[in-house]
N, C-alpha and C positions, 0 to 999 in steps of 0.2 A: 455944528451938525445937528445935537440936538434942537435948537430952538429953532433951526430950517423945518424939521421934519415934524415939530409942532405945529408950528406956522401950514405948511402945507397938509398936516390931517385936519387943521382948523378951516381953513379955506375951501379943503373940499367939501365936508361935511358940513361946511355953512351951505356950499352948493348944492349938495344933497337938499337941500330942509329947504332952500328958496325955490329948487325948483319940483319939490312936494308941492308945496304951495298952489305957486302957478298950474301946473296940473290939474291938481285935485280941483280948483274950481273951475279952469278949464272943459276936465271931463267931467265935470259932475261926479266925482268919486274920492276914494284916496288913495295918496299914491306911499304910506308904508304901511306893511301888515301890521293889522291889530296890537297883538299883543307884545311884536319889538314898538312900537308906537311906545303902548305902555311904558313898559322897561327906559326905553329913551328916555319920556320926559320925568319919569320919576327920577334916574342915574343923574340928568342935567339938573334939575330943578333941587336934588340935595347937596349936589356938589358946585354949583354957583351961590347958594345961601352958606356954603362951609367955603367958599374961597372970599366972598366979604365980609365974612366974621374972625378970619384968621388973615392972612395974606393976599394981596393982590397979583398976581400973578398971570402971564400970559395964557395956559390953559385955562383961568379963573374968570379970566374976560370973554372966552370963547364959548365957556358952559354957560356964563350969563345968557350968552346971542344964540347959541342952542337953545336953551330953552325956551328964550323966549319965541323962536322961531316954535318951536314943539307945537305950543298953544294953540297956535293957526293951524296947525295941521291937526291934532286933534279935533279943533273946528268943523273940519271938514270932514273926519269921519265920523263925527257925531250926524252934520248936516247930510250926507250922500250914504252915509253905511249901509242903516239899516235896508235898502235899497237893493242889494247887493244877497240877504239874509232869505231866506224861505217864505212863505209867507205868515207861517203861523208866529214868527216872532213878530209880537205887534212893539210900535214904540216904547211902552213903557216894558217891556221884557229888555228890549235893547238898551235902551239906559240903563236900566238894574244890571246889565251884562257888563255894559263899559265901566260904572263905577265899581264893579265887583273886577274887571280888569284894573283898574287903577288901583285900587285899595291892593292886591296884590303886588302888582310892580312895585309898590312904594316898601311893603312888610319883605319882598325880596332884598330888596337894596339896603333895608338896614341889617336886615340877617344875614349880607355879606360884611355889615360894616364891625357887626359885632362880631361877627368868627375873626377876621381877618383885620379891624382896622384901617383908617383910612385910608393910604397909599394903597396898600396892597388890595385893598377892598374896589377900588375903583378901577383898578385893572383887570381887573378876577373876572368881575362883574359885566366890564364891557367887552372884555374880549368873549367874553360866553356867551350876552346878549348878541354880540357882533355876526358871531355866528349861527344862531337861530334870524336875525335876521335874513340872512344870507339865505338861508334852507327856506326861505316863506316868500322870499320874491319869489323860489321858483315855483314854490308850491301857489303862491298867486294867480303868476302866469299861467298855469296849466288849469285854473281853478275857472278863470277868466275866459278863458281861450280864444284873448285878443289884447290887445297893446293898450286899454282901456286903462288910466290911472299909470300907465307904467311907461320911461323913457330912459334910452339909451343916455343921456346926462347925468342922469339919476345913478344908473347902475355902473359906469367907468368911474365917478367921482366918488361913489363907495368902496369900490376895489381901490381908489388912490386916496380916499382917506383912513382905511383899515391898514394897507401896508406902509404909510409912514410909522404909526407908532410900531407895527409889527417891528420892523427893522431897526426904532430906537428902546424899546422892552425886550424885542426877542433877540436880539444881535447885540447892540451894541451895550445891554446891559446884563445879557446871556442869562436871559429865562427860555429852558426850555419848554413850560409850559404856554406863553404867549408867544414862542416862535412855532410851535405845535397848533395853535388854534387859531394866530394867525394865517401860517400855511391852507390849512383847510377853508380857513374864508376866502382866500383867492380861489380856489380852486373851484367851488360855489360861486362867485360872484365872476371870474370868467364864463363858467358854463352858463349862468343867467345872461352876462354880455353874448356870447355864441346863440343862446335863445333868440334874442331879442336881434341881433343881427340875420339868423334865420326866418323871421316872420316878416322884418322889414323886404326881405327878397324875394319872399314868396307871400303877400300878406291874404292870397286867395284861400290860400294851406289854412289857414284856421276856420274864413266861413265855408270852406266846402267840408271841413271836421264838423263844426256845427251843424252844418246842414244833415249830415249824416246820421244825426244822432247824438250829437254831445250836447254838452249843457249848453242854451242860448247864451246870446251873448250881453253882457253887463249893459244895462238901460243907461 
C-alpha cells in the first residue's frame, strides 16, 4: 500500500512539473507561484543529492526527476516573470529578487534539517510548503484574473499527489500533524479545482471583471 501511494504521489507530481512546463512556455508565463517554486527545487534538489549519497530508493529516484523537472520551470519564471511584475522592477531587481528567493528556500530547508533531521525534516518541510503552495494558486488566480499560466491538470494532479502521502504519513502512520495540513491542502486545492472549473463555464466572468476595473489581464 505504501509503495502504491509513492508511486502515485510520484506520478502525479511528475505530472504537475511536465505539465508546468508545457504551459509556462505555452503561455509565455509560469505556471507555480514564486516562492513554492523556490521551496520546491531547493526541498528536491537537497533531497535527491542525499538519496545518491546514502540509498537508492524509490522516493530517491522521484526527487532526482523532480528536480530536475524544477530547473525548466524555473526557466521559465526567470524567462516570462518579470513580465508579470510592475513596471519599476527593472530586470536586474528581478534577478536580485529570484536569487534572494532561492538563497532563502535553500537556508529554509536546511534549518528544517537541522531542528528536525532528515526524515522528519522532509516531511515537515513539504507538507508546509505543500500548503502554502496550495493558498498562492489561489491567490494567483485572482492576481491573474484569467486561466493564463494556470490549468486544470495542473491543479487535480496536485490534490492527487498531496493526498497520497497525506494518507501514508497521516493515516497509515498516524501523524496528526501531516493528516492536519494535509486535510487543509485538499481543502485549498479543491476550492482552487471549483475556481478553475467556474471560469472555464463562464470564461467572459473574468474579462468583463477586467473590463470593470480590475487588474488587466497577464500579457
Amino acid at each position: 500500500m505504501v509503495l502504491f501511494l509513492t508511486i502515485l504521489s510520484g506520478v502525479a507530481w511528475t505530472t504537475v512539473y511536465i505539465c508546468a512546463i508545457l504551459v509556462g512556455f505555452r503561455h509565455k508565463s509560469y505556471a507555480i507561484p514564486a516562492a513554492a517554486l523556490g521551496l520546491n527545487i531547493a526541498w528536491e534538489s537537497i533531497y535527491a543529492v542525499h538519496a545518491l549519497s546514502t540509498r537508492i530508493s524509490v522516493q530517491g529516484v522521484i526527487n532526482i526527476a523532480w528536480a530536475l523537472a524544477d530547473v525548466v520551470i524555473v526557466y521559465t519564471f526567470l524567462a516570462f516573470g518579470r513580465r508579470e511584475l510592475p513596471g519599476f522592477v527593472t530586470r536586474p531587481l528581478f534577478i536580485g529578487w529570484a536569487v534572494l528567493l532561492g538563497l532563502a528556500s535553500f537556508a529554509v530547508q536546511w534549518l528544517f534539517i537541522a531542528e528536525f533531521d532528515w526524515d522528519p525534516a522532509s516531511r515537515y518541510a513539504a507538507f508546509l510548503q505543500n500548503l502554502l503552495m496550495s493558498g498562492l494558486f489561489i491567490a494567483m488566480f485572482a492576481a491573474r484574473r484569467s486561466l493564463q499560466g494556470q490549468s486544470m491538470v495542473i491543479a487535480v494532479a496536485k490534490w492527487i499527489g498531496t493526498l497520497a502521502p497525506t494518507i501514508t504519513f497521516g493515516v497509515l502512520e498516524s501523524s496528526p500533524f501531516i493528516l492536519g495540513i494535509g486535510a487543509l491542502c485538499s481543502v485549498f486545492d479543491l476550492t482552487y479545482i471549483g475556481l478553475l472549473l467556474w471560469a472555464k463555464r463562464d470564461p467572459g466572468m473574468l474579462a468583463r471583471d477586467r473590463d470593470s476595473g480590475g487588474l488587466p489581464a497577464v500579457p
